[in-house]
N, C-alpha and C positions, 0 to 999 in steps of 0.2 A: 384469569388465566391469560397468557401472554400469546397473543394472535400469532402464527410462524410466519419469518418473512421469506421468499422466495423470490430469487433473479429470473428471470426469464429472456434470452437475449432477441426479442422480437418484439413485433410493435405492439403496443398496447393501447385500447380505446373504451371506453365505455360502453355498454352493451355489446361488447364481442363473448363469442365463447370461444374457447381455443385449446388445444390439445399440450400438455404438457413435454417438454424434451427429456429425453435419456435423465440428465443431472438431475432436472426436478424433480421428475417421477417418482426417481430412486429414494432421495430426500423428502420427499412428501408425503409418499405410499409403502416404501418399504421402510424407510427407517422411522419415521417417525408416527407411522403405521396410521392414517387418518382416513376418514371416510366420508362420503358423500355428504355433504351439508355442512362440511367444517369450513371455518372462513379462513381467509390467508390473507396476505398482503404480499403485493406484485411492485416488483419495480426492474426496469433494464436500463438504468445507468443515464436516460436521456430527461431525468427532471421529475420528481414528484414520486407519486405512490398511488396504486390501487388499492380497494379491497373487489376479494371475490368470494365467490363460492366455489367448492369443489361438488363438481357435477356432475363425474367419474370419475371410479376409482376401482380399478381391476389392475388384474397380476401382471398386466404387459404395457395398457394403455390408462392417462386418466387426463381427463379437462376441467376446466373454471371456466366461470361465468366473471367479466370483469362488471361491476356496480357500480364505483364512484373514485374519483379521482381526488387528492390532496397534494397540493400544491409547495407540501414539505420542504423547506432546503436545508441539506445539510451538508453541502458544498464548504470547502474550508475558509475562512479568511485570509489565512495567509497561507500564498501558493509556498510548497514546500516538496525539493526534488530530496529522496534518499537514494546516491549513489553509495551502499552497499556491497560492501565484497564480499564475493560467494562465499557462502559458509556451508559444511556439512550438513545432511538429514535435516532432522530435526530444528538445529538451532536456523538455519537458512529460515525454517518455515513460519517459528516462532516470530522475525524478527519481520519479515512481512505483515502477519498476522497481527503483530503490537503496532507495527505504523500503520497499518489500516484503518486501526481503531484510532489511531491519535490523529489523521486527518492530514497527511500528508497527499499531495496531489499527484506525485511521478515517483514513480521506482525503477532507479538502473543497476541494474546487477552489474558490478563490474570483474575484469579477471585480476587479481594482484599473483605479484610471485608466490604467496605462501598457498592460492588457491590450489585445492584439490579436485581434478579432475576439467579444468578449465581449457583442456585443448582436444577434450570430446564432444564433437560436434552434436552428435546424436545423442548423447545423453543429454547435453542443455537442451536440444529440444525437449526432450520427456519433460524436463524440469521445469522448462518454460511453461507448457501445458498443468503441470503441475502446482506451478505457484500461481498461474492465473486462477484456478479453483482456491486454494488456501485465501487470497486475496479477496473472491465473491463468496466465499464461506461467513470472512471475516466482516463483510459488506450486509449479510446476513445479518448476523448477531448482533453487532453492533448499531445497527439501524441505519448505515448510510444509503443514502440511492443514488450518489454517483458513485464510481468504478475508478481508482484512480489506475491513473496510463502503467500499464508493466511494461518497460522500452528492452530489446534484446540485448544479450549481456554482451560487453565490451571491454576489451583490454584496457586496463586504465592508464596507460599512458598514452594511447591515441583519444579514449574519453578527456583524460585532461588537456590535451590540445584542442577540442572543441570545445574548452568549459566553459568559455568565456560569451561564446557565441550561445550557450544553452544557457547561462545565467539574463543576458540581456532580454533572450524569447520570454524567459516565462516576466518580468517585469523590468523597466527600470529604476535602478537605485537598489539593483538585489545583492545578496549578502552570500558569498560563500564560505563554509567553515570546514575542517579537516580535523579529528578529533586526534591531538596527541598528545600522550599523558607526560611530555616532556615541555609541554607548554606554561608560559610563567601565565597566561591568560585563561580566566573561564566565561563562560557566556553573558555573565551579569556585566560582564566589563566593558562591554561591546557600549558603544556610545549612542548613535543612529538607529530607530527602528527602521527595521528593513522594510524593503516592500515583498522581497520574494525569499528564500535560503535554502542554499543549495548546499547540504549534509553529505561529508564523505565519511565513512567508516569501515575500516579494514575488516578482516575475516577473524576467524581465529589467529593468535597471534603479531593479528595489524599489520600496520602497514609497514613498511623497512622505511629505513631511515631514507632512502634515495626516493623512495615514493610521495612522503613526507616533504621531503623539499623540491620535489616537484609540481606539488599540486604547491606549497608556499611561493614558488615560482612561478606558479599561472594566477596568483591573487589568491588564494586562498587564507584565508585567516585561522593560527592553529591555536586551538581550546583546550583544554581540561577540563576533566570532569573532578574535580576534587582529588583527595589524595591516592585515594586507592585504583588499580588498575581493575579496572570493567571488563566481563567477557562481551565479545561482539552484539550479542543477542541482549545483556545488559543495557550497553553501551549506548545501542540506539534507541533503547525507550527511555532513557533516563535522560539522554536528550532531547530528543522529541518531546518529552514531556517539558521541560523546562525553555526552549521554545518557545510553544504552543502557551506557554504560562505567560511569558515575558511578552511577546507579540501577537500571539494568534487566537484564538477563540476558547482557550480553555478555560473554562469556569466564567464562560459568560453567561 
């Protein structure tokens, strides 16, 4: 039976006992309804992994006992930003959720014209707060223990004028891509492995043709994904997957 893994966002040390937060609680005791002497696995995004014991477990409050630490990395090989254009509900959450699992390192929501709802302030916070959970959910499941960065969402034409400057931070000799299905190039074409790649992809759809030769005009390189056009939430696992195949640790 597959031990549950739980985030915790505080420190963690060997022989601590510690009282679980609101999220975990929820997740550990009511939904997955577990009881005192069940084991877990702890990690807060700063390296490795615990096992504990749960050594309360009541209707409001419940704590673990941390026992041993594993020095696990599942840290990505190749750093990988997915700027992201907002997508509605569901597919938004989807598409966080599949790059979580495929090991991308940064995620910037950006705003394009075809966004829906991108000049309410208060509702991107909700959302924000929202996809950081979809993203430690997915950090969950998928077994990572680091947390990749959620950056606050940003009109993409002021993000593309700083592209240049966030391609170099995360490495040099990095690769930025902009997916357009009107592209004569696809990703195998590309010559150089990169050291870093920094992913744009439109919302529902994409991106307009002036967004397109904008980000072409701050260096970006435009792709294809083969013949057919991809919805958003497609779009970005099928390239993260292929990627992650080509350059980064998939199927190592």
């Amino acid at each position: 039976m597959r031990i549950p893994r739980c985030y915790l966002d505080q420190p963690l040390a060997v022989g601590r006992e510690i009282s679980l937060d609101e999220r975990a609680h929820r997740h550990v005791v009511q939904v997955l309804r577990l009881r005192t002497g069940a084991p877990l696995i702890l990690f807060n995004g700063e390296g490795g992994e615990y096992t504990a014991t749960l050594t309360q477990a009541e209707r409001r409050t419940s704590a673990v006992r941390i026992e041993t630490h594993a020095s696990r990395e599942t840290r990505p090989v190749l750093p990988i930003t997915l700027a992201q254009g907002i997508a509605k509900g569901d597919r938004m959450d989807y598409s966080l959720q599949k790059a979580t699992e495929l090991g991308v390192s940064r995620i910037q929501p950006v705003i394009t014209r075809r966004t829906v709802g991108g000049d309410d302030d208060r509702r991107l916070d909700k959302r924000m707060a929202h996809w950081r959970g979809v993203i430690i959910s997915a950090c969950e499941q998928c077994g990572r223990n680091d947390i990749p960065e959620l950056l606050p969402p940003a009109p993409l034409a002021g993000w593309l004028g700083g592209y240049r400057a966030c391609l170099d931070a995360n490495r040099h000799g990095g690769l930025g891509l902009v997916l357009d299905p009107r592209a004569t190039h696809g990703l195998t074409d590309i010559g150089d492995e990169p050291a870093s790649v920094i992913l744009l992809i439109g919302p529902e759809g994409g991106l307009d043709e002036n967004e397109i030769g904008q980000a072409i005009h701050e260096g970006m390189t435009p792709v294809r994904l083969g013949p057919r056009v991809l919805r958003t939430e497609t779009a970005g696992v099928a390239a993260l997957a292929v990627i992650q195949a080509l350059w980064g640790d998939l199927g190592h």
